[in-house]
TORPA-4810 file (N, C-alpha, C, O; in nm, 3 decimals):
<nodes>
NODE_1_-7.269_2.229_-0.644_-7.150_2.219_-0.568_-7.029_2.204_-0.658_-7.022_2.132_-0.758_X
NODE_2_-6.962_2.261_-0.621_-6.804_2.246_-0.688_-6.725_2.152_-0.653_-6.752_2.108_-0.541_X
NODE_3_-6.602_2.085_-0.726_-6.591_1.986_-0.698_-6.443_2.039_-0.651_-6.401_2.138_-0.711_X
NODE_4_-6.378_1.994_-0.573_-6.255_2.017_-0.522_-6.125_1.935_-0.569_-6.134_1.813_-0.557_X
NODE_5_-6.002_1.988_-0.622_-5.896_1.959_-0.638_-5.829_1.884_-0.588_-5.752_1.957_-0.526_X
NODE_6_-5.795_1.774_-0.567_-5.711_1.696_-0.470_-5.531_1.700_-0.480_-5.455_1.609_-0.512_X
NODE_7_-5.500_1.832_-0.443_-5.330_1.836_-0.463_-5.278_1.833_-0.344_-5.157_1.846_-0.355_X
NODE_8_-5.305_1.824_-0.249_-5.262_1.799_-0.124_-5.150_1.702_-0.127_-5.176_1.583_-0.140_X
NODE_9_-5.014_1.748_-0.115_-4.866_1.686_-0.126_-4.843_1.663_-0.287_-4.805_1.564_-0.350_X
NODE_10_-4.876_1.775_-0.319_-4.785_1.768_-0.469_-4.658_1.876_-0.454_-4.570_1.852_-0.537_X
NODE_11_-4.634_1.970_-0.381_-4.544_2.029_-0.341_-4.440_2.011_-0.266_-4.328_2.061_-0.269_X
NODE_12_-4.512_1.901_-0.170_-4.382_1.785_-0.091_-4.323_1.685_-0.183_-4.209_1.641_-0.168_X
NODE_13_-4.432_1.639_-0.314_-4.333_1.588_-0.357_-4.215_1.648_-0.492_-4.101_1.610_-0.518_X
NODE_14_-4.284_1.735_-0.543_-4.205_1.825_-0.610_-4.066_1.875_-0.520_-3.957_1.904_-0.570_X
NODE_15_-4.094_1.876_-0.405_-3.949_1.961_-0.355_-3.899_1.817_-0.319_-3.781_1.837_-0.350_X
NODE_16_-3.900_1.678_-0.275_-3.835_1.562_-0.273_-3.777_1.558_-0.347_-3.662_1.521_-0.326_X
NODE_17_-3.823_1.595_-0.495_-3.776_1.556_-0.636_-3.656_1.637_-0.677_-3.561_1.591_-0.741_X
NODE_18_-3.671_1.776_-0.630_-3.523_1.912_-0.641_-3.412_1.863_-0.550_-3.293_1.883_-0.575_X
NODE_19_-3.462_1.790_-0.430_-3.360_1.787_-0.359_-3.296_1.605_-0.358_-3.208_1.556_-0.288_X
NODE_20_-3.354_1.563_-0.430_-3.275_1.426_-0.487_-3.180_1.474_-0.591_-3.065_1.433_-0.603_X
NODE_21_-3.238_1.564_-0.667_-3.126_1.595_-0.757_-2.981_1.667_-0.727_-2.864_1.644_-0.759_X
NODE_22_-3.054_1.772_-0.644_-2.958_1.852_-0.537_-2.821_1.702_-0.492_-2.704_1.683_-0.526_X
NODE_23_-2.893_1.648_-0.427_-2.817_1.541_-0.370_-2.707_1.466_-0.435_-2.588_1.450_-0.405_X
NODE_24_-2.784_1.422_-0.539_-2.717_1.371_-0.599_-2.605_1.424_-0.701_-2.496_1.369_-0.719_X
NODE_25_-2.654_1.553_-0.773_-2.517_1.662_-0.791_-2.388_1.666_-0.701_-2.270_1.656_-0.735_X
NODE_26_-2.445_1.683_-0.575_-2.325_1.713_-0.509_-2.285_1.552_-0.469_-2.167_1.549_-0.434_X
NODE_27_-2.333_1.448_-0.464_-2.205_1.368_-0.440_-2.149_1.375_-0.528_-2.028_1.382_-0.506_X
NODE_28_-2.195_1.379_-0.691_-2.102_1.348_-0.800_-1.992_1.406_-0.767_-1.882_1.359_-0.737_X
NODE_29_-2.047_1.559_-0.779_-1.897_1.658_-0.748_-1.784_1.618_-0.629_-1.665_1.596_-0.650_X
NODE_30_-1.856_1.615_-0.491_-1.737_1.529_-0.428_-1.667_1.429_-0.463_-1.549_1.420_-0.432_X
NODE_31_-1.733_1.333_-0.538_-1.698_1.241_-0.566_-1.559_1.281_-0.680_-1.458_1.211_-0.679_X
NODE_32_-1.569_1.366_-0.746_-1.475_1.409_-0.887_-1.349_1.461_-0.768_-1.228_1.440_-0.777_X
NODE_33_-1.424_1.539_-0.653_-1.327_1.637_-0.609_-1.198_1.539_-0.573_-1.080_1.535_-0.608_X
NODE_34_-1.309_1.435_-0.455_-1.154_1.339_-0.389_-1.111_1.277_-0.468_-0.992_1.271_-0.437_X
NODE_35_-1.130_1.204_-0.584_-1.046_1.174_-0.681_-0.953_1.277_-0.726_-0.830_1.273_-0.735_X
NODE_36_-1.034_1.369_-0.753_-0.850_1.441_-0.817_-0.733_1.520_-0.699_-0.622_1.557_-0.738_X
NODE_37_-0.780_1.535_-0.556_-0.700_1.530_-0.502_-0.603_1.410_-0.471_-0.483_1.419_-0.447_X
NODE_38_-0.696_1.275_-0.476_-0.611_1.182_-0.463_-0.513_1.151_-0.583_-0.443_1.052_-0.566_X
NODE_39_-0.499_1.214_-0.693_-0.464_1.163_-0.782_-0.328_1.309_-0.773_-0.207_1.289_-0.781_X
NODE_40_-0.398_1.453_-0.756_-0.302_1.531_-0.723_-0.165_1.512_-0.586_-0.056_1.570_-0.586_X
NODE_41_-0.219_1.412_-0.478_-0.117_1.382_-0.413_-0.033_1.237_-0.425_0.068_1.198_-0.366_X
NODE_42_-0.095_1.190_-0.500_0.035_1.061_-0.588_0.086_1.116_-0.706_0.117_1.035_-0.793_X
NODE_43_0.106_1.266_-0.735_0.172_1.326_-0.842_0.236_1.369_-0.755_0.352_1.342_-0.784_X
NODE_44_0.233_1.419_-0.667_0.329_1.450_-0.571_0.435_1.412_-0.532_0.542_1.472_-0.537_X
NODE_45_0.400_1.259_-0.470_0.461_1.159_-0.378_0.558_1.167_-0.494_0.673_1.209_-0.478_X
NODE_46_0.516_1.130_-0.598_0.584_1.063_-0.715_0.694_1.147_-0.763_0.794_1.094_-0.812_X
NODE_47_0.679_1.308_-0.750_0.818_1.416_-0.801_0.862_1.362_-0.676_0.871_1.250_-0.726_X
NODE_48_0.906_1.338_-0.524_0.932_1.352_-0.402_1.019_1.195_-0.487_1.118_1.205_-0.560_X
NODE_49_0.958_1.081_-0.457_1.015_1.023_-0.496_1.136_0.960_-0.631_1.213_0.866_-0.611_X
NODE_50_1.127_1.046_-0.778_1.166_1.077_-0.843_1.340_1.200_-0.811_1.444_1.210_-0.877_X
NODE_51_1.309_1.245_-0.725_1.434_1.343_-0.684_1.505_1.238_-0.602_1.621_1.210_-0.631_X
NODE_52_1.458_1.191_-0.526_1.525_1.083_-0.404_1.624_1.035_-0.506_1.744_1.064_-0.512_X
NODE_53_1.523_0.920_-0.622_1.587_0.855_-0.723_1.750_0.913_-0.780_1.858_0.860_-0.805_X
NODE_54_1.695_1.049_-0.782_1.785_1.107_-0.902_1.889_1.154_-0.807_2.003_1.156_-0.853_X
NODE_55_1.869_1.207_-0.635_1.990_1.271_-0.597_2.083_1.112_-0.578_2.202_1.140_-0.590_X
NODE_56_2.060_0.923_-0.545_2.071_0.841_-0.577_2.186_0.860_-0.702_2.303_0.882_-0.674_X
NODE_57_2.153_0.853_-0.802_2.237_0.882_-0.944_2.331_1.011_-0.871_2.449_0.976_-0.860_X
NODE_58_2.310_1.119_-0.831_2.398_1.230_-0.837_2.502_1.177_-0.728_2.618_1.219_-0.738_X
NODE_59_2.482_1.120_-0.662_2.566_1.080_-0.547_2.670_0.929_-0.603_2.774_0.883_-0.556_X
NODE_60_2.599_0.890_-0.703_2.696_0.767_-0.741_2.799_0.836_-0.808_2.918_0.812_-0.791_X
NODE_61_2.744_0.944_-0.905_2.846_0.997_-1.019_2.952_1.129_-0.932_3.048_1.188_-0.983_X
NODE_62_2.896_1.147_-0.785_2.986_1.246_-0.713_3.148_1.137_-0.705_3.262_1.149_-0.752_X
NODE_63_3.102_1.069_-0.648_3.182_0.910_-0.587_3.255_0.858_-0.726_3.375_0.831_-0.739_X
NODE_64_3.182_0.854_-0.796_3.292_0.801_-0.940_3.389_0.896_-0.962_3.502_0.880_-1.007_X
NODE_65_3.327_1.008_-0.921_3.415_1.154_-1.012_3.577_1.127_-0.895_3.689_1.109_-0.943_X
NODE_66_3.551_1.130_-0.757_3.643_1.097_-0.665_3.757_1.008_-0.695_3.879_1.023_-0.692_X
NODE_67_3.675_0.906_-0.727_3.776_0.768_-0.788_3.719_0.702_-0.862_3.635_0.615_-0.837_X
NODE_68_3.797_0.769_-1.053_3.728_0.702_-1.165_3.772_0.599_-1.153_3.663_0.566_-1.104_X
NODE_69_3.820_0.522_-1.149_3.842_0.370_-1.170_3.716_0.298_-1.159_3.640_0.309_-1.063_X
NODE_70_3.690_0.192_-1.300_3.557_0.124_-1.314_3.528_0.024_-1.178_3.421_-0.024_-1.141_X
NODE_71_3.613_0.016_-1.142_3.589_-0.123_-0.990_3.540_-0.068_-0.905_3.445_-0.121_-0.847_X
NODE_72_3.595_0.080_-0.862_3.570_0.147_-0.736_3.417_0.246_-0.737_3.369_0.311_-0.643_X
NODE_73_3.368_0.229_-0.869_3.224_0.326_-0.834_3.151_0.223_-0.717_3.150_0.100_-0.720_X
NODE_74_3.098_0.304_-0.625_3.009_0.230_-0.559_2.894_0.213_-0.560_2.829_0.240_-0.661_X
NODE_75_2.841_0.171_-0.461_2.671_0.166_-0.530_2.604_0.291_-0.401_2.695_0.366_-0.365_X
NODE_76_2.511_0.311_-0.355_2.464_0.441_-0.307_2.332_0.353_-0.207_2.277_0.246_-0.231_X
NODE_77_2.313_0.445_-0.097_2.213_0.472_-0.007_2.163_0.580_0.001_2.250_0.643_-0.059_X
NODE_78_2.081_0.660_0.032_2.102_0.762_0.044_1.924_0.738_0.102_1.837_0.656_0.074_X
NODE_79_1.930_0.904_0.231_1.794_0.879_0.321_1.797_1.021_0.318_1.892_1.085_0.362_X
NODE_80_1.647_1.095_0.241_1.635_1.233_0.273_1.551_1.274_0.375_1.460_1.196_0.402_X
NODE_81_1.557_1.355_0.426_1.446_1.440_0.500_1.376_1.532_0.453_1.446_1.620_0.403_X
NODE_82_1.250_1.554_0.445_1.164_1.638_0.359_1.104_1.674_0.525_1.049_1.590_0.597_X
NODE_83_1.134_1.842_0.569_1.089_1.948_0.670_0.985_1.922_0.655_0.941_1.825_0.718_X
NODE_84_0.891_2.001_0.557_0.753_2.010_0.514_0.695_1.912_0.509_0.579_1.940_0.481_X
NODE_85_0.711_1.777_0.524_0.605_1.679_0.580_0.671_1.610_0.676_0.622_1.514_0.736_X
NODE_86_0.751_1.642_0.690_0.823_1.561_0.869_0.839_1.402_0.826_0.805_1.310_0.901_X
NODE_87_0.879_1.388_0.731_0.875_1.269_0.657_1.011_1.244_0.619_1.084_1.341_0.601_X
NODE_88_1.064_1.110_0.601_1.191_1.068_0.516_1.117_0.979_0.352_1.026_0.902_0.318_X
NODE_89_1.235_1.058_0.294_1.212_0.984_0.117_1.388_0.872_0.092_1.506_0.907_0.097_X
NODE_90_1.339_0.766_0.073_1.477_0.683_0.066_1.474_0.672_-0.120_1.389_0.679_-0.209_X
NODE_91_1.636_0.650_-0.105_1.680_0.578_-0.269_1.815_0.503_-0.260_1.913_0.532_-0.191_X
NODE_92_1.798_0.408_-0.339_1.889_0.318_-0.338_1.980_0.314_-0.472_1.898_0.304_-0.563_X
NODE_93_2.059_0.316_-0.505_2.133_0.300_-0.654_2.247_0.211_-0.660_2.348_0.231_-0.593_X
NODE_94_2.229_0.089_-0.759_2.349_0.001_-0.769_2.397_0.067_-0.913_2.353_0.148_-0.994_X
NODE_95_2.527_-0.026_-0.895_2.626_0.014_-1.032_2.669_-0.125_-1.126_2.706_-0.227_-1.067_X
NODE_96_2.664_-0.121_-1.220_2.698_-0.211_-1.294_2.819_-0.184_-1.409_2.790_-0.088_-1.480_X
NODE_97_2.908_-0.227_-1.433_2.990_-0.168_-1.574_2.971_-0.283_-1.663_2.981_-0.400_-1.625_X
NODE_98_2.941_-0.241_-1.795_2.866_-0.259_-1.934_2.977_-0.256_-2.035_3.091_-0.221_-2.003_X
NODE_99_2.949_-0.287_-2.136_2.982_-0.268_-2.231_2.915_-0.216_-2.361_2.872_-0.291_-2.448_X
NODE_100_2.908_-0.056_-2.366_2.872_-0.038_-2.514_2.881_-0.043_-2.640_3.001_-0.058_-2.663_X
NODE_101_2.830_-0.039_-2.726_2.902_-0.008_-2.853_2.802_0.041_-2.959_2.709_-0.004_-3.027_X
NODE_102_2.899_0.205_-2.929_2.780_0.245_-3.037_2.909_0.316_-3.108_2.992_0.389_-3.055_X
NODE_103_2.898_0.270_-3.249_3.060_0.332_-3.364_3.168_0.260_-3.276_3.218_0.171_-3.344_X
NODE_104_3.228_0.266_-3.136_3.318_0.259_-3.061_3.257_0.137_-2.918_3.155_0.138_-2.850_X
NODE_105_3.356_0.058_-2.921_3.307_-0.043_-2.806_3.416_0.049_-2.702_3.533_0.085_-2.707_X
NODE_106_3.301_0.062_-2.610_3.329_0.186_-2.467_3.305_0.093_-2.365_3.277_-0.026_-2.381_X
NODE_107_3.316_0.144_-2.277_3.279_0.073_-2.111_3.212_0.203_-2.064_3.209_0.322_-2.098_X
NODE_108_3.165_0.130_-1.975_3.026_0.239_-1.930_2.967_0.169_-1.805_2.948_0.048_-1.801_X
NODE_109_2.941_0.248_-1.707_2.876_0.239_-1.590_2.707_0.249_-1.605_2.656_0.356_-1.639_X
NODE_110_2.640_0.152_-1.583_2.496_0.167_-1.561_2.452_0.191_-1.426_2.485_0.112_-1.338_X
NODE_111_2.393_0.275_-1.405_2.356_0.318_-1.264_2.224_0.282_-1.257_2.158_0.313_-1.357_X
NODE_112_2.147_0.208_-1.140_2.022_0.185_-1.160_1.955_0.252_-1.021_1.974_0.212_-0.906_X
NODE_113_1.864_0.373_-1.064_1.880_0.415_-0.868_1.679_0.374_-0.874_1.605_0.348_-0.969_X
NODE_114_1.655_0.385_-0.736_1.494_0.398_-0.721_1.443_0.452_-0.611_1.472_0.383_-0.512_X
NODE_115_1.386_0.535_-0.587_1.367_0.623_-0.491_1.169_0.621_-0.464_1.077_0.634_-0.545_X
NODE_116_1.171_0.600_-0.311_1.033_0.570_-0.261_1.009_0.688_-0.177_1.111_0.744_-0.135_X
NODE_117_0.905_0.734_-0.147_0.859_0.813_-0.083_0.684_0.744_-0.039_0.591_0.704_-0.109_X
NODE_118_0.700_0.755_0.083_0.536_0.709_0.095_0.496_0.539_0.019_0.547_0.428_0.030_X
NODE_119_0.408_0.581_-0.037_0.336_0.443_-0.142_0.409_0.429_-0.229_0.438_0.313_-0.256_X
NODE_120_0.470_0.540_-0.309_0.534_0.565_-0.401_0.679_0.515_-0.443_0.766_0.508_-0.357_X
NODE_121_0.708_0.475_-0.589_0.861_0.406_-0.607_0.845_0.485_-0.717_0.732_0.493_-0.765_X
NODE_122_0.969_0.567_-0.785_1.025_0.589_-0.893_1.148_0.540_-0.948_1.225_0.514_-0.856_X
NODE_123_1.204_0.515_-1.078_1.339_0.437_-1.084_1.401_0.530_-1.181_1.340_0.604_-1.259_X
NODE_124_1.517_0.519_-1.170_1.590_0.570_-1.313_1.765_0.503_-1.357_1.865_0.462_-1.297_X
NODE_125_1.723_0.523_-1.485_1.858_0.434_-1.514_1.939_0.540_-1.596_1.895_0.610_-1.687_X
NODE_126_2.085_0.538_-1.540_2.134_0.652_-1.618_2.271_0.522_-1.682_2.278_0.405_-1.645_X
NODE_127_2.362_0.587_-1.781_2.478_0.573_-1.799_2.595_0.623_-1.798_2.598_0.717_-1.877_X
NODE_128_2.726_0.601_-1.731_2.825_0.714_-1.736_2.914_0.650_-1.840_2.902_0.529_-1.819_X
NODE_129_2.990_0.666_-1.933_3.156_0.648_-1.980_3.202_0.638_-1.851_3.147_0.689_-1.754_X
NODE_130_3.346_0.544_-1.848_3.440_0.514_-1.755_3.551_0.514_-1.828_3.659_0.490_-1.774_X
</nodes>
């Protein structure tokens, strides 16, 4: 008599074994994917908020240009509307006048603006001559 093989579920478990791996491939990859979208839409937020900032600055130095006098720059509000996400981006900018001195002691306006969008805050600090 011959003696018989006992493999009965070595093929169930061989294919358990492809498809754990299977499995587990693809969460990794999801896993990479939503991270870098999440990371691609707080690069986002962040230019959105960064412009807010900066039209902030463009709007202080519109207003200075109106009436240079160092007393009268004002400080800024400013509330955008962004169509494409049906969303508002805010920025705020105060003014300060300074004193520089670089070769020449100047006066100079520090503008400090910061602009939020979403989660997101960006800041920027500019300087004008007065």
């Amino acid at each position: 008599m011959r003696q018989q093989k006992n493999n009965k579920g070595s093929a169930l478990l061989l294919i358990i074994i492809i498809l754990s791996m299977f499995i587990s491939l693809a969460t990794t990859a999801s896993t990479l994917i939503i991270s870098e979208l999440r990371i691609n839409k707080d690069m986002a937020d962040a230019v959105v908020a960064f412009y807010a900032a900066d039209s902030a600055v463009e709007r202080v130095l519109f207003e200075a240009r109106k009436e240079p006098t160092p007393t009268t720059i004002p400080s800024a509000s400013i509330s955008l509307f962004m169509p494409a996400a049906n969303d508002y981006a805010y920025a705020t900018a105060s003014v300060d006048i300074i004193d520089l001195v670089v070769g020449v002691s100047t006066q100079s306006a520090r503008i400090r603006a910061n602009g939020y969008y979403k989660e997101t805050n960006r800041a920027i600090d500019a300087t004008q001559p007065i």
